[in-house]
C-alpha positions in Angstrom: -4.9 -37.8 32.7 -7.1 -35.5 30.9 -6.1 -32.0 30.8 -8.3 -28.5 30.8 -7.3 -25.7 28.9 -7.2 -22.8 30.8 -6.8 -19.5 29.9 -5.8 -16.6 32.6 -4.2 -13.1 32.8 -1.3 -13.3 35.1 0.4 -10.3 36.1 -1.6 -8.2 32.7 -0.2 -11.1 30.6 -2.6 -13.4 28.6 -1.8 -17.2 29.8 -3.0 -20.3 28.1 -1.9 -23.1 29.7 -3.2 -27.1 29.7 -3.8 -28.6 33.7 -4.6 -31.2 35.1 -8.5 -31.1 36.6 -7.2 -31.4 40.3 -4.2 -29.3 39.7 -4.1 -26.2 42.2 -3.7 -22.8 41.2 -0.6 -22.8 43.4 1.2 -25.2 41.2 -0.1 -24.2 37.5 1.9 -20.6 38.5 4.8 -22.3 39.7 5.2 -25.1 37.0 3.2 -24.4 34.2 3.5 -20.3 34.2 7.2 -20.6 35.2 6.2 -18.4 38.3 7.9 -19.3 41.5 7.9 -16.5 43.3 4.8 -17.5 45.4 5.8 -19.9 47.5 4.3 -23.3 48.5 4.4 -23.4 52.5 1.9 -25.6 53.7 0.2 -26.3 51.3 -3.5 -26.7 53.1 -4.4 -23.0 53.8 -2.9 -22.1 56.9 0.5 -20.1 56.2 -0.4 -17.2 53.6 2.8 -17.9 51.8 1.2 -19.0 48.4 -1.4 -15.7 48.3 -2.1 -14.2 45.6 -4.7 -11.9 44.0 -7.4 -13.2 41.4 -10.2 -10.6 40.2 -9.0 -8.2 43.1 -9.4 -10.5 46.1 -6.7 -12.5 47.9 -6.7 -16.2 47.7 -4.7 -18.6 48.8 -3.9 -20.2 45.6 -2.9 -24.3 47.4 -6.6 -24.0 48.2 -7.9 -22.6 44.7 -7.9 -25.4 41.7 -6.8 -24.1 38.4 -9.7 -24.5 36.7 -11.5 -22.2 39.0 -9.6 -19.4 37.6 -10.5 -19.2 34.1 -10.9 -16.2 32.5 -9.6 -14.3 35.9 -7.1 -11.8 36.3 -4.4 -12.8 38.5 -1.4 -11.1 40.7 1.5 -12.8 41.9 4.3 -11.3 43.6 6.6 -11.1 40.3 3.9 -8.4 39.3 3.8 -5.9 42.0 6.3 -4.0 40.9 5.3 -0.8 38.6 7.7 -1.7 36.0 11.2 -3.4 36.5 12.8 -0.3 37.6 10.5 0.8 39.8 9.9 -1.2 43.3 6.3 -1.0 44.9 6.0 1.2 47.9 5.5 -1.8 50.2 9.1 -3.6 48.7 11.1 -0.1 49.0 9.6 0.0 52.7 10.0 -3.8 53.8 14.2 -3.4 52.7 13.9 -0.3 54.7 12.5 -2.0 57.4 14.5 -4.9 57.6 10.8 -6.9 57.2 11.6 -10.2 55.5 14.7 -12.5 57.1 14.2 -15.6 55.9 11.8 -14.2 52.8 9.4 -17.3 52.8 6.6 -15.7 53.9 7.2 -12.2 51.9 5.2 -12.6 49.1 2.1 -13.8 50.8 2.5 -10.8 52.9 3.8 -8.4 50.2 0.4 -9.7 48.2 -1.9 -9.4 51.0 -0.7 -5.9 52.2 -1.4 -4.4 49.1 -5.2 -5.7 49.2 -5.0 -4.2 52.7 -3.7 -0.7 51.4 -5.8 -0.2 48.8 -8.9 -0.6 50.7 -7.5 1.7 53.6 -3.9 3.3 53.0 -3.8 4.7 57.0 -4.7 1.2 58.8 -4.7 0.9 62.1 -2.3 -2.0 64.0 -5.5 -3.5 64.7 -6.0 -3.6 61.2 -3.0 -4.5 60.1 -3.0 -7.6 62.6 -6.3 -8.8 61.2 -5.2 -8.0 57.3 -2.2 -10.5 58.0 -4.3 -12.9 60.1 -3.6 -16.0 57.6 -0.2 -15.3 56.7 2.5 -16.6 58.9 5.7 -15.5 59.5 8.6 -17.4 62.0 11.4 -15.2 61.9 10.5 -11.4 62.5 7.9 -11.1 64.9 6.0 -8.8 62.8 6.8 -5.4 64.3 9.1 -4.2 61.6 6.4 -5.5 59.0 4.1 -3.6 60.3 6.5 -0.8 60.3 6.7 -1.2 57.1 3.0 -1.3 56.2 2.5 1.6 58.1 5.3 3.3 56.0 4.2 2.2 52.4 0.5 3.0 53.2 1.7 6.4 54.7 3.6 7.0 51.1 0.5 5.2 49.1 -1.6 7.8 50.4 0.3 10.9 49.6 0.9 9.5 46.4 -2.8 9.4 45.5 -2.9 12.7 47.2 -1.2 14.3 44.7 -2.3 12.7 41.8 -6.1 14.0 42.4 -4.3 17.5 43.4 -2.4 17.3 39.8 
């Protein structure tokens, strides 16, 4: 079979990487980038567990071939942390929360969250329902995730607070 090269940005890092035409986004992080953190649940769209953020909008990366990523910039749960000793608000506040049980689904939300924060740090449960809309979850019945979206954005927005104050 004959394979593309394909060159990405994953996580700030510069990937180059040989797929398979019909290979999915999904699978190039896991296998070829060595990234398994996003997580292949369905694998047709409908669970959220294999989002991910490519040029600054969330996908869902079974859905999204490869190839249709070249030259993007790419975020994957292993990059959503600050630097490795430094958890992002919404990890600090989904352990605090008790959010994740079975952890399937936590990257797909983590991911999508923080596309929902940065557009609006204060969002309403309404919008926090619709922000989560594609990603499933079977185990926690989503109050304490939202608690914990609630929390993160709460700290997300103080944060930016002071930083224009400063």
């Amino acid at each position: 079979m004959n394979k593309i090269h394909l060159e990405i940005t994953v996580n700030g890092e510069a990937r180059s990487m040989m797929v398979e035409g019909h290979r999915s986004l999904l699978d190039a992080l896991r296998e070829e980038a060595g990234l398994t953190g996003t997580k292949k649940g369905c694998d047709v769209g409908d669970c959220g567990a294999c989002t991910v953020i490519v040029d600054g909008r969330p996908v869902n990366a079974c859905l999204m071939l490869a190839v249709e990523a070249q030259g993007a910039e790419i975020l994957t749960i292993e990059g959503l942390q600050p630097d490795p000793d430094t958890l992002h608000p919404l990890q600090e506040a989904f352990m605090e929360h008790g959010a994740s049980q079975c952890g399937f689904c936590s990257p797909g939300i983590l991911i999508m969250a923080k596309c929902l924060l940065d557009r609006n740090p204060l969002p309403s449960d309404e919008e926090i329902r619709f922000g989560l809309s594609g990603n499933i979850c079977r185990c926690t019945g989503y109050t304490k995730i939202f608690d914990a979206i609630r929390t993160a954005g709460r700290r997300m927005a103080a944060a930016r607070a002071q930083s224009v104050e400063a």
